[in-house]
C-alpha positions, 0 to 999 in steps of 0.5 A, a space after each residue: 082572915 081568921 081560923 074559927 070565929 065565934 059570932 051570934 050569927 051562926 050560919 055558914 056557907 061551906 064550899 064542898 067539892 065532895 073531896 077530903 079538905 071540903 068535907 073536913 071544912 063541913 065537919 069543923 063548921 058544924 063542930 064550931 056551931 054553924 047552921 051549914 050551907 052547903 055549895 058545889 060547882 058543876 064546872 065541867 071537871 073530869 072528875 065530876 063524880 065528887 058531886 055525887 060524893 058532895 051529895 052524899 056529904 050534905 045527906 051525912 050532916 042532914 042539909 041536903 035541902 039546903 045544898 046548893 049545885 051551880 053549873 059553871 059551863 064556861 071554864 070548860 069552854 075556857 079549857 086551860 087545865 087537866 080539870 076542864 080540857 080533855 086534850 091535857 093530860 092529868 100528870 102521873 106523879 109516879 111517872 115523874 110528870 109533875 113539875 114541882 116548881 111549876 104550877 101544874 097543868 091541874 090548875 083551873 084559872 080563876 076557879 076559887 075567885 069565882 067559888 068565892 064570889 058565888 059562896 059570898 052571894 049565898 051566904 049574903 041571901 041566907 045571912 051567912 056570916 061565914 064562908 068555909 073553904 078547905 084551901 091549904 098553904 102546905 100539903 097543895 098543888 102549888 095554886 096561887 088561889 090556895 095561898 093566905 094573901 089570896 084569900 085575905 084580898 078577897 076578904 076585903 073585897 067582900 067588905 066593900 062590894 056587898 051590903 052586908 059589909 057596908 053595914 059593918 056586918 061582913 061575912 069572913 072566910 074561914 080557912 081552917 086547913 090552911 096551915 095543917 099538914 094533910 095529916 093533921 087535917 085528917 088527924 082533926 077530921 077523925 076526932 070529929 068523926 067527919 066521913 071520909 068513906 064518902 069523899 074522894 080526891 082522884 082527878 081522874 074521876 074513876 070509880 076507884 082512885 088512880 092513887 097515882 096523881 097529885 091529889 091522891 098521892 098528898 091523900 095516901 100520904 096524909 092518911 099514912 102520917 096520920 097513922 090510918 088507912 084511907 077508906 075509899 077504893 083505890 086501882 
């Protein structure tokens, strides 16, 4: 697993949900060199406005014809989490009803093994070498497929169950965010001129961000350490 990696082959495939780190990963691929392509997952969120926001994302850096949206129906069937099952509750931060020596309920089993496989399956046809995924291993929701040993085991799966890897070619995972603070991430963000204006973080899927789950409470509060405001609405 390796941060940024200079390779001739430059072409990446960059999983972007629409929200903050994605789109940060988006910003950082193109400053690297990669030609992008973009991949988002319809799965049955509750907050499936940040494929509108994806949308947006890929039409700033001009690979909207190369943006790819994947209807995953099934981990809505599944349930299991406050993303996909109307019958759990996003946790109110501010109200105390986040856990946080759990794994919270906003977790969606499997999600990022799948992403993965399917972004491998992409970058394989477009002759990607690299795959960019915006997970964290500080500012997060305590997911265990944000976690560096997750992503390293994928990896090296990668290298054996495609053709690209039996080549002696492979495709990485790119992981830049993994070990910044959410401030820095958007410290880094901003000097690359990536458009936060057009992301959004809220589980809740509204309109304006709640600012009250987990994922709005790490965004203000990165935004607040970074020393800037967060330019999209909030309740």
């Amino acid at each position: 697993m390796s941060n940024q990696v200079e390779t001739n082959n430059k072409k990446a495939v960059v999983i972007l949900s629409g929200g903050l780190d994605s789109t940060t990963c988006m910003g950082l691929a193109e400053a690297a060199g990669y030609e992008l392509f973009p991949i988002s997952f319809d799965y049955g969120q509750r907050h499936k406005i940040e494929l509108e926001n994806a949308k947006q994302v890929a039409e700033h850096y001009g690979v909207s014809h190369r943006h790819k949206i994947i209807k995953l129906d099934f981990l809505r069937d599944f349930g299991g989490s406050a993303l996909t099952d109307d019958k759990i509750d996003v946790p109110n931060v501010t109200k105390g009803e986040a856990a946080e020596d759990e794994i919270p309920v906003t977790y969606v089993p499997g999600r990022n093994l799948l992403f993965l496989s399917i972004a491998t399956s992409y970058a394989e046809v477009t002759g990607s070498s690299a795959i960019y995924i915006g997970v964290n291993a500080l500012d997060y929701s305590g997911y265990p497929d944000c976690r560096p040993e997750f992503i390293s085991k994928v990896e090296e799966v990668i290298a054996l169950a495609t053709k690209v890897g039996v080549e002696g070619k492979g495709i990485t995972i790119e992981t830049p965010l993994i070990n910044w603070t959410k401030a820095q991430i958007i410290q880094e963000g901003l000097k690359i001129g990536v458009p936060y204006e057009l992301t959004t973080s809220c589980y809740n899927g509204k309109a304006e961000a709640c600012g009250e789950c987990d994922s709005c409470r790490l965004r203000l509060k990165g935004f607040e350490e970074a020393g800037s405001k967060d330019p999209i609405p909030y309740l």
